[in-house]
C-alpha positions in Angstrom: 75.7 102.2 91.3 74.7 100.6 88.2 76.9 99.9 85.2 74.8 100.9 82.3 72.4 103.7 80.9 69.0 103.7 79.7 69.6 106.4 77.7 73.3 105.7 76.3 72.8 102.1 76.5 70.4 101.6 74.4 68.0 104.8 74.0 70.4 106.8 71.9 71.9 103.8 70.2 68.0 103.2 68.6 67.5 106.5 67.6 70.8 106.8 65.9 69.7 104.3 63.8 66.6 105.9 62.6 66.1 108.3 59.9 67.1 112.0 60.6 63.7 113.1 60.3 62.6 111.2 62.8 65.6 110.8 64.9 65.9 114.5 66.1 62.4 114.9 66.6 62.2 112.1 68.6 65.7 113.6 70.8 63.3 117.1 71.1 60.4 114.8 73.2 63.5 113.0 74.9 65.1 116.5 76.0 62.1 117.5 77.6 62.5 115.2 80.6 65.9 116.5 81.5 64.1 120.1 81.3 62.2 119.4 84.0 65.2 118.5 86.6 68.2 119.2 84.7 70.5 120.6 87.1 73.3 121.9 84.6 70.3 123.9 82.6 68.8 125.2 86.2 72.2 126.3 87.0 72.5 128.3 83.2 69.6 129.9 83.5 70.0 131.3 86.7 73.4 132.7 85.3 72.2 133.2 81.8 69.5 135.8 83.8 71.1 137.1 85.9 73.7 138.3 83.6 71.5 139.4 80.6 69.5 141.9 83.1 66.9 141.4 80.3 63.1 142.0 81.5 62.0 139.2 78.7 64.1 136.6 79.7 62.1 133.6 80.0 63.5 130.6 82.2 61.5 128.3 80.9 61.9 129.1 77.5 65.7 129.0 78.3 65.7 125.7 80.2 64.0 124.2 77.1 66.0 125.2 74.4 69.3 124.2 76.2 68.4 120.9 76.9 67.1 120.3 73.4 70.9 121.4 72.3 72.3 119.0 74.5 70.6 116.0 73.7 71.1 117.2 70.0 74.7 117.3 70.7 74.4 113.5 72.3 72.7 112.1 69.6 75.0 113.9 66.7 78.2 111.5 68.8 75.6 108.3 67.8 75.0 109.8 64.1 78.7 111.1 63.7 79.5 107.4 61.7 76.6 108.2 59.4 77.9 111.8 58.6 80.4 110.6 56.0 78.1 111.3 52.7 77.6 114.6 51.1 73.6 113.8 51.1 73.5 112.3 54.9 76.0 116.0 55.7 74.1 118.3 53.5 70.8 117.1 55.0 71.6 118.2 58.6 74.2 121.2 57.6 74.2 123.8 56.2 77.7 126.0 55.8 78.8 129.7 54.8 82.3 131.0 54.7 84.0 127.4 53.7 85.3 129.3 50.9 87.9 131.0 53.2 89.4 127.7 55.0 89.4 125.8 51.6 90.9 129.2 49.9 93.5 129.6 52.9 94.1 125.5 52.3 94.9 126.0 48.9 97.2 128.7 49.7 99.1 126.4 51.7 98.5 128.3 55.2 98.2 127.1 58.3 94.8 127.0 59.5 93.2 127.2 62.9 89.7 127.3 63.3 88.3 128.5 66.7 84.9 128.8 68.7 83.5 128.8 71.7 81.8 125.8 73.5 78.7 127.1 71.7 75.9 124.9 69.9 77.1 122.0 68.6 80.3 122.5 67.7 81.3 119.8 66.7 79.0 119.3 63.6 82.4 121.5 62.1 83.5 118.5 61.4 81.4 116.7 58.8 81.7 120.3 56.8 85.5 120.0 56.9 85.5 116.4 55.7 83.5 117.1 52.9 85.4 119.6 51.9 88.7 117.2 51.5 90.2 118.2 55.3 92.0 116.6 58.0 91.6 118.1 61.6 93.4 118.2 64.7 92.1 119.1 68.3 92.9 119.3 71.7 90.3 117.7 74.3 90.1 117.3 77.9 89.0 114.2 77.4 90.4 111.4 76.9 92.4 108.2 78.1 91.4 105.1 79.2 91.2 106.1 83.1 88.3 108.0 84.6 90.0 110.8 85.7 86.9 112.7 87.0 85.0 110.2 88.0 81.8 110.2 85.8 79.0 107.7 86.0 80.7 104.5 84.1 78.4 104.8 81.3 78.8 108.5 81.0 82.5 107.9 80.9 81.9 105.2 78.5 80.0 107.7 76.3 82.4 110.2 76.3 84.9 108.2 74.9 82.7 106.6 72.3 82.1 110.5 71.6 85.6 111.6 70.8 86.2 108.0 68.7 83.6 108.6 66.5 84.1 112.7 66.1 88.3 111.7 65.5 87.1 108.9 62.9 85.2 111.5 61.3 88.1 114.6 61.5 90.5 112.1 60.5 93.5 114.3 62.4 95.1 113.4 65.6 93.3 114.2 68.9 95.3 115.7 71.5 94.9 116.1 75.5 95.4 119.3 76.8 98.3 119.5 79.3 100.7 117.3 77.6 103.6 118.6 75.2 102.6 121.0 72.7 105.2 120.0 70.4 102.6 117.6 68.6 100.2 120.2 68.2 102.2 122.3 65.7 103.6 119.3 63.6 99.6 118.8 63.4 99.4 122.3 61.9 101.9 121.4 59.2 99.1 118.9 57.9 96.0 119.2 59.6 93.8 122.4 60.1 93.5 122.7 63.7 90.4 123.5 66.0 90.8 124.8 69.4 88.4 126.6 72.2 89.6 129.2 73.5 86.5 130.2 76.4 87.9 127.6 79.0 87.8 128.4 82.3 90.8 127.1 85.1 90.1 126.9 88.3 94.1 127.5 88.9 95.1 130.5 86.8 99.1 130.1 87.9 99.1 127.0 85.3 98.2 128.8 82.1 98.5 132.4 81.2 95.7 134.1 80.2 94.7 138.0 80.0 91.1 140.0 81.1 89.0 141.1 78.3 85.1 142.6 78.4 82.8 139.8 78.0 78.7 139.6 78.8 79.3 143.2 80.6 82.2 142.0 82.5 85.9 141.3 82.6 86.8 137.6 82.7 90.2 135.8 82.1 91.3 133.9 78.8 94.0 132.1 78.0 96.0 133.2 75.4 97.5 130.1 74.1 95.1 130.0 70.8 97.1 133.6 70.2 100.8 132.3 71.2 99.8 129.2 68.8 99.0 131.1 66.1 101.5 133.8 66.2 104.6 131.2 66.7 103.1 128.7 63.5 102.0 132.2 61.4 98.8 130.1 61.2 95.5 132.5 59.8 92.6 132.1 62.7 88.8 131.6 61.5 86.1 131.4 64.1 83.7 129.8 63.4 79.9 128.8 65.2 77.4 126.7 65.2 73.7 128.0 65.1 70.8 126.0 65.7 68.3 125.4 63.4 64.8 123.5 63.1 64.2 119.9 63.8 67.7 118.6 64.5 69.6 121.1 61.6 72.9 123.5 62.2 74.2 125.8 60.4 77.8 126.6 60.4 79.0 130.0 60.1 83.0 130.9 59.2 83.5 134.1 60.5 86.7 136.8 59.0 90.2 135.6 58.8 92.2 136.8 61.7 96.3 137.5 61.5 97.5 137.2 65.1 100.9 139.0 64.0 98.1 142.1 63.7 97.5 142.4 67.3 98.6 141.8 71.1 97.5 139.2 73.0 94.9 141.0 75.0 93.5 142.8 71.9 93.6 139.6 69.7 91.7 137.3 72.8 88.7 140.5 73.1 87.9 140.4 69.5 87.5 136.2 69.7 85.7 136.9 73.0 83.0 140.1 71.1 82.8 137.7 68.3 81.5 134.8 70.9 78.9 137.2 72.7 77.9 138.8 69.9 76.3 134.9 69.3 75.6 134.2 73.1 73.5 137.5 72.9 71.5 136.6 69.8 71.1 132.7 70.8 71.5 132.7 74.7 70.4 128.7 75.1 73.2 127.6 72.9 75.8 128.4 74.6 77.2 125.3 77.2 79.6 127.4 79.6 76.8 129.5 81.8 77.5 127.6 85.0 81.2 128.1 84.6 80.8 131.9 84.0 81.4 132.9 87.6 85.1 130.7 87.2 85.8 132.8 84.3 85.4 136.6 86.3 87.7 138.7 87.5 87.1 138.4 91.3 86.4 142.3 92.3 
């Protein structure tokens, strides 16, 4: 197997370089190779289908629009060292709702901002940063070993990924699975962002409850709600929603008190809030193949 990538290596690398207006039009033409044979997309739109029951579903359509979003999302981990100015930010961004975080902020709360793995999430960041914030996150990711075995320059991508999106949040990244501890000394100075629509193959090593979700029940884990009810930390969900040629907009949803509600009650109105964009924007969300991991085995 080779060491390098045509497309990490040096593809993406160019385009990051150009000028937005060119660069994500240019990603659009790239993404529609990977439509043809993608086998992540396939996979989502045969579950994205089959679970919408929708006689207009196109596959096609789908299949297209996904892959565009993803090799969006690629290309924003190239361009996420250019996203430090208000014009480079503002030109690719647009925001509403920022006046809730920067009002909680001000109040001196703790803040955790959550979504699901849906658009391109991490464009968040840039936003934040402008707006004078630190943030703090918990990945997967991360290390200097190749845990699961990715291609070596995926695995070198990856991590080129999360250096450039921590440069930009400018708060400590943490991996999932170690000591908590850190996470909540974050919230004392950093706003926090964490996903709460992860699926786990073993449910005995994380606690999680079954909401309604996409006509179903599947399981969540309720540690975004433990988190936030221990620290008294106010929740915002936030999403990213796709725009034309290589734009986002983000979108800060209401201010959620997790002392207001159970576990199970709290984790179904973050998981109606999630479909409720899923349904309007079905190609942007990542998570389709992992679906059947999330559902309640009958």
């Amino acid at each position: 197997m080779r060491n390098y990538s045509i497309r990490y290596d040096y593809v993406l690398p160019i385009q990051s370089k150009l000028p937005f207006s060119l660069a994500y039009p240019f990603a659009n033409l790239t993404s529609l190779r990977a439509a043809k044979k993608d086998p992540m997309a396939l996979n989502a739109a045969h579950q994205a289908e089959k679970t919408l029951d929708n006689p207009n579903f196109n596959p096609q359509a789908f299949i297209k629009a996904y892959c565009q979003m993803v090799e969006y999302d690629r290309l924003d981990s190239f361009m996420m060292p250019r996203l430090t100015t208000p014009r480079n930010i503002q030109s690719l961004i647009q925001v509403s709702g920022i006046e809730k975080v920067n009002k909680l902020k001000r109040a001196g709360r703790k803040i955790i901002l959550t979504s699901g793995h849906f658009g391109r999430f991490w464009m968040n960041g840039p936003i934040l940063r402008l707006n004078n914030h630190t943030v703090s996150t918990l990945t997967r990711d991360g290390g200097d070993e190749n845990t699961h075995q990715l291609h070596p320059a995926e695995f070198r991508y990856r991590k080129m990924k999360l250096d450039n999106i921590q440069k930009v949040l400018g708060g400590p990244f943490l991996v999932e699975g170690g000591n908590i501890k850190p996470l909540y000394h974050a919230l004392k100075e950093h706003i926090v962002v964490l996903l709460f629509d992860v699926p786990y193959a073993d449910l005995s090593v994380v606690k999680t409850v079954q909401v309604n979700f996409l006509n179903q029940k599947i399981h969540v884990p309720i540690g975004l709600y433990r988190i936030a009810l221990k620290s008294k930390a106010a929740v915002v969900p936030y999403f990213a929603v796709a725009g034309k040629r290589g734009r986002v907009h983000i979108e800060y949803a209401d201010i959620y008190e997790a002392k207001d509600y159970s576990a199970e009650d709290f984790m179904q109105a973050m998981a109606t809030l999630l479909e409720q964009q899923i349904l309007k924007n079905p190609s942007q969300w990542w998570l389709w193949s992992s679906l059947p991991d999330m559902q309640v085995k009958k």
